[in-house]
ROMAR-49605 format. One record per residue (C-alpha): x, y, z; residue number from 1; residue in one letter. Coordinates in nm, 4 decimals. Each point is the difference from the previous one (the first is absolute). Layout:
REM residues N
X;Y;Z;NUM;a
...
//
This chain:
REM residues 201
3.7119;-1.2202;2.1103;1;x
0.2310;0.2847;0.0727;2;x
-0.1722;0.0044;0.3616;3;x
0.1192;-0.3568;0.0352;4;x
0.3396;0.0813;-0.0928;5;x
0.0325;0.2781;0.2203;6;x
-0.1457;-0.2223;0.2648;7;x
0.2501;-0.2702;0.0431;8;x
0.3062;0.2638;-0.0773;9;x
-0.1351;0.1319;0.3314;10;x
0.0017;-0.3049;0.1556;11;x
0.3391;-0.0591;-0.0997;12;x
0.1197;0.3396;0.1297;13;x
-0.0944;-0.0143;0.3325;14;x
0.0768;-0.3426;0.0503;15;x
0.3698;0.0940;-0.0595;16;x
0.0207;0.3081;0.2187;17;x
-0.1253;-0.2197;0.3226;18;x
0.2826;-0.2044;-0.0807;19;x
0.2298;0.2346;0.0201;20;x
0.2341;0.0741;0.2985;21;x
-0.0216;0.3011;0.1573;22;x
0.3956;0.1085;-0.0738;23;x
-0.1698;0.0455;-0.3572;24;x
-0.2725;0.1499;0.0792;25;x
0.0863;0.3057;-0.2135;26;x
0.1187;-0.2038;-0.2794;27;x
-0.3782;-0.1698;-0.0080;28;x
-0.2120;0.3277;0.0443;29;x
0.2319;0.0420;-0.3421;30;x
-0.1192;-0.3098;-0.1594;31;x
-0.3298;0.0331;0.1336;32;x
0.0093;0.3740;-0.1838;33;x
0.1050;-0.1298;-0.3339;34;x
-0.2233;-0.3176;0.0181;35;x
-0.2927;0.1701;0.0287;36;x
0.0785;0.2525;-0.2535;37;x
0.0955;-0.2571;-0.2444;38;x
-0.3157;-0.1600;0.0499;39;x
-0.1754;0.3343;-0.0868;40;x
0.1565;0.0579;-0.3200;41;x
-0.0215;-0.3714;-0.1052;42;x
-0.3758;-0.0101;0.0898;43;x
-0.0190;0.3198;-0.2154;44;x
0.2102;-0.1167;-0.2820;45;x
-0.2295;-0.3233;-0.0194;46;x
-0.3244;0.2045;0.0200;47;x
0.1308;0.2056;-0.3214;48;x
0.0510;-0.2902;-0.1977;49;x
-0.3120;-0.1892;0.0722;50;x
-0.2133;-0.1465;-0.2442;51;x
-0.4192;-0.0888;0.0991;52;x
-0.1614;-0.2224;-0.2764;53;x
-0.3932;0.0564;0.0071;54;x
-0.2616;-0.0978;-0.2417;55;x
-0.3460;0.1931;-0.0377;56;x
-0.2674;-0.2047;-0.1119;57;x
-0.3887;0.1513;-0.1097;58;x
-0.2707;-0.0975;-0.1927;59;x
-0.2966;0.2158;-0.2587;60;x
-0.2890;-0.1550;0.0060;61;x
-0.2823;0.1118;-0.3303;62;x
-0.2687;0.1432;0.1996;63;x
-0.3641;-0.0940;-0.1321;64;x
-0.3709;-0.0902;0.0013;65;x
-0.2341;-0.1844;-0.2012;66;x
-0.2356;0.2597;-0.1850;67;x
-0.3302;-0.0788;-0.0628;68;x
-0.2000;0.2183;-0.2581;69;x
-0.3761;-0.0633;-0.1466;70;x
0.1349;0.0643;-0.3538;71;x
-0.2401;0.2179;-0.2100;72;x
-0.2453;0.2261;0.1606;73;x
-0.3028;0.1250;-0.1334;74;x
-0.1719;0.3003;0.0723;75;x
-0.3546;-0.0579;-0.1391;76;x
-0.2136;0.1804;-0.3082;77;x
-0.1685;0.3058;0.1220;78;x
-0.1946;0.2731;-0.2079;79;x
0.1744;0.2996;-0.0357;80;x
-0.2891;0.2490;0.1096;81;x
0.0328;-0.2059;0.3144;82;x
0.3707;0.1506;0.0904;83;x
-0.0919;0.3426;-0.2265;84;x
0.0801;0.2212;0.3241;85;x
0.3786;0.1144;0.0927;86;x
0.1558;-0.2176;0.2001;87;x
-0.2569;-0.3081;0.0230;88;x
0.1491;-0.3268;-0.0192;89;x
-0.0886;-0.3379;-0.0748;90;x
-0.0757;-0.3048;0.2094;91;x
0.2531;-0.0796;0.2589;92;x
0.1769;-0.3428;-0.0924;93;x
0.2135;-0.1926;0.3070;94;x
0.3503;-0.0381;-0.1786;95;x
0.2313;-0.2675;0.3134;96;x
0.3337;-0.0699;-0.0012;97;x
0.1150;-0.2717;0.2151;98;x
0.3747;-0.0838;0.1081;99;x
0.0718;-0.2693;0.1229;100;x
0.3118;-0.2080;0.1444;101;x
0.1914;0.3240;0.0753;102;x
0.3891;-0.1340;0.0910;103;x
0.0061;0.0092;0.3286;104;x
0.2046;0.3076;0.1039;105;x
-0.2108;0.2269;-0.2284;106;x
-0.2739;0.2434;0.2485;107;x
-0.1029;0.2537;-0.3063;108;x
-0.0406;-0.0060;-0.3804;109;x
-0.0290;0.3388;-0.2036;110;x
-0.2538;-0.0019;-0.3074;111;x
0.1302;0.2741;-0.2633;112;x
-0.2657;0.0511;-0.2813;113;x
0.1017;0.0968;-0.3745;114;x
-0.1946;0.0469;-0.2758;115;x
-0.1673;0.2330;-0.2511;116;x
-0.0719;0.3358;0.1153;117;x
-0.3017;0.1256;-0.0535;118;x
0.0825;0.3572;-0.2794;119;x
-0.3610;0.1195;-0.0623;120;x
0.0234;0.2258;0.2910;121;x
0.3600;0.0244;0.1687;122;x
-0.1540;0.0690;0.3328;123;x
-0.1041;-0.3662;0.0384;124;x
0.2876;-0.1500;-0.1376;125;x
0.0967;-0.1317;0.3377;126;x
-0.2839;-0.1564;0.0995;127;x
-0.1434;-0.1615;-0.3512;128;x
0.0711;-0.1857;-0.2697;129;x
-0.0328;-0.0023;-0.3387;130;x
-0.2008;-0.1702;-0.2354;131;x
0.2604;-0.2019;-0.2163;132;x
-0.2566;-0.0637;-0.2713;133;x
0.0343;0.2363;-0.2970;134;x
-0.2837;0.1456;-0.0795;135;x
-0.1727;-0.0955;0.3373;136;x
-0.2765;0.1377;0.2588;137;x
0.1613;0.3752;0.0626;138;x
-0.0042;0.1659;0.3328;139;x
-0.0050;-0.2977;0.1826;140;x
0.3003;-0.1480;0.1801;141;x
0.0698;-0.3074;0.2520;142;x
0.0242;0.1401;0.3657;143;x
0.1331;-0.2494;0.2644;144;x
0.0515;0.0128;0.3254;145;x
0.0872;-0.2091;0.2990;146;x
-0.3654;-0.0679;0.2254;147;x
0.0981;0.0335;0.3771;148;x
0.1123;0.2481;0.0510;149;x
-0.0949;0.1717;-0.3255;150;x
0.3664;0.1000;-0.1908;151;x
-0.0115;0.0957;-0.4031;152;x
0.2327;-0.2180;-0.1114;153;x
0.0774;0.2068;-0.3747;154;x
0.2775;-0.0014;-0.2017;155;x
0.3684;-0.0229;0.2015;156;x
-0.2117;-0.0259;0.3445;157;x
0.1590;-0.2353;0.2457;158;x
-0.1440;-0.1627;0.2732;159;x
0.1240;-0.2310;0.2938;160;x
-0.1402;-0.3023;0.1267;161;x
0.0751;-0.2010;0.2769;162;x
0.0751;-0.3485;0.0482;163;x
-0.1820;-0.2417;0.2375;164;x
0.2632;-0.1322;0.1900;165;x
-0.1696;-0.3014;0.1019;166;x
-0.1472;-0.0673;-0.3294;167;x
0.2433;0.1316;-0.2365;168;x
-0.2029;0.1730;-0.1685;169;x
-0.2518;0.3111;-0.1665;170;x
-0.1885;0.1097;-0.1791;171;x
-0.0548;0.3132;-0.2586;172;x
-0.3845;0.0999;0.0315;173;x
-0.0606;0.2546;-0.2488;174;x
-0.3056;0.1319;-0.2031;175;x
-0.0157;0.0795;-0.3873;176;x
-0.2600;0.1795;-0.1994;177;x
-0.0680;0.2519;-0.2845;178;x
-0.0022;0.3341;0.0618;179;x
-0.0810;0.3288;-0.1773;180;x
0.1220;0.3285;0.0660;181;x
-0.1988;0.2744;-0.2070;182;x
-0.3336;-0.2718;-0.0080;183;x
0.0432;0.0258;-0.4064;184;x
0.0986;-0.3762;-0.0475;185;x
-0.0632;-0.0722;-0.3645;186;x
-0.0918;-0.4124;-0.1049;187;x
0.2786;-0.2452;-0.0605;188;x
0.1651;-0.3122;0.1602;189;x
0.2884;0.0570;0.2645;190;x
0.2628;-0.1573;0.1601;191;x
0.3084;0.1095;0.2067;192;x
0.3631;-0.1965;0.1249;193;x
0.0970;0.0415;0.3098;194;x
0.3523;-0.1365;0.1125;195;x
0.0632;-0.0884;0.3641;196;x
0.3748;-0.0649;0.1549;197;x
0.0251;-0.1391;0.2991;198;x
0.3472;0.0664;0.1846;199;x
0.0630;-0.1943;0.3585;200;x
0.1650;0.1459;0.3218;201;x
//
């Protein structure tokens, strides 16, 4: 706006010094002076005092996906002399997670597992679980992990998946089974919780 102004106060200036007659032709390089430097220090004086209204608009949008989860697993009855050496394990048992009508701007989800840590021996307390029943099969805990490629996915582990773009969607292909460390399980019933939080990018 003050470009405007300054515009037609030029206009208006040199309009009035061709009119002139050449007898004042000093007396208009005069005017034609203090126009033009009145029209700088209004133009500034305006600019100083100017006020510009905007509005900024934005939107959050709650990222998600459907989660799809078998429910309970089982892991089978097996004979303990048949995992009696250290580190045998029992039958490997498919364990899929699917998700499914990711929002649209989502391209990754993170998995973060939680759960109980295995304490019998603190060196596998990242990679097992517990047995949460009291007075349970000993020296046995759950070990999962994700199948392709093959990731231990313990206690606190964290792993990425990414989103189909075309589809929308994943999915969580893991493997669960028994395991002993030491091959001394003794008889008893087990069972482990595993937690799984899915966060969106």
């Amino acid at each position: 706006m003050s470009l405007r102004a300054g515009s037609i106060i030029m206009m208006g200036i040199n309009n009035n010094v061709k009119s002139c007659h050449g007898s004042h032709k000093l007396w208009s390089k005069g005017y034609l002076f203090l126009g033009l430097m009145g029209m700088v220090f209004n133009a500034a004086a305006y600019n100083d005092s100017d006020s510009v209204p905007f509005n900024v608009t934005g939107s959050i949008y709650a990222s998600s996906c459907t989660v799809t989860f078998p429910g309970d697993i089982n892991l089978g009855t097996y004979y303990r002399q048949n995992i009696s050496v250290a580190g045998a394990n029992t039958s490997d048992i498919p364990v899929a997670v699917s998700l499914t009508d990711c929002s649209p701007f989502i391209s990754k989800a993170t998995a973060s597992f939680s759960g109980t840590a295995y304490t019998e021996d603190a060196g596998y307390g990242s990679t097992l679980y517990a047995n949460s029943i009291v007075g349970g099969a000993q020296d046995l805990g759950l070990q999962l992990f994700n199948s392709d490629p093959m990731v231990s996915l313990g206690n606190n582990a964290n792993y990425v998946i990414n989103i189909d773009p075309s589809t929308k969607s994943a999915s969580l292909n893991m493997t669960a089974r028994m395991y002993t460390p030491h091959g001394s399980p003794t008889a008893g019933d087990f069972s482990a919780a595993v937690t799984i939080n899915f966060t969106y990018q």
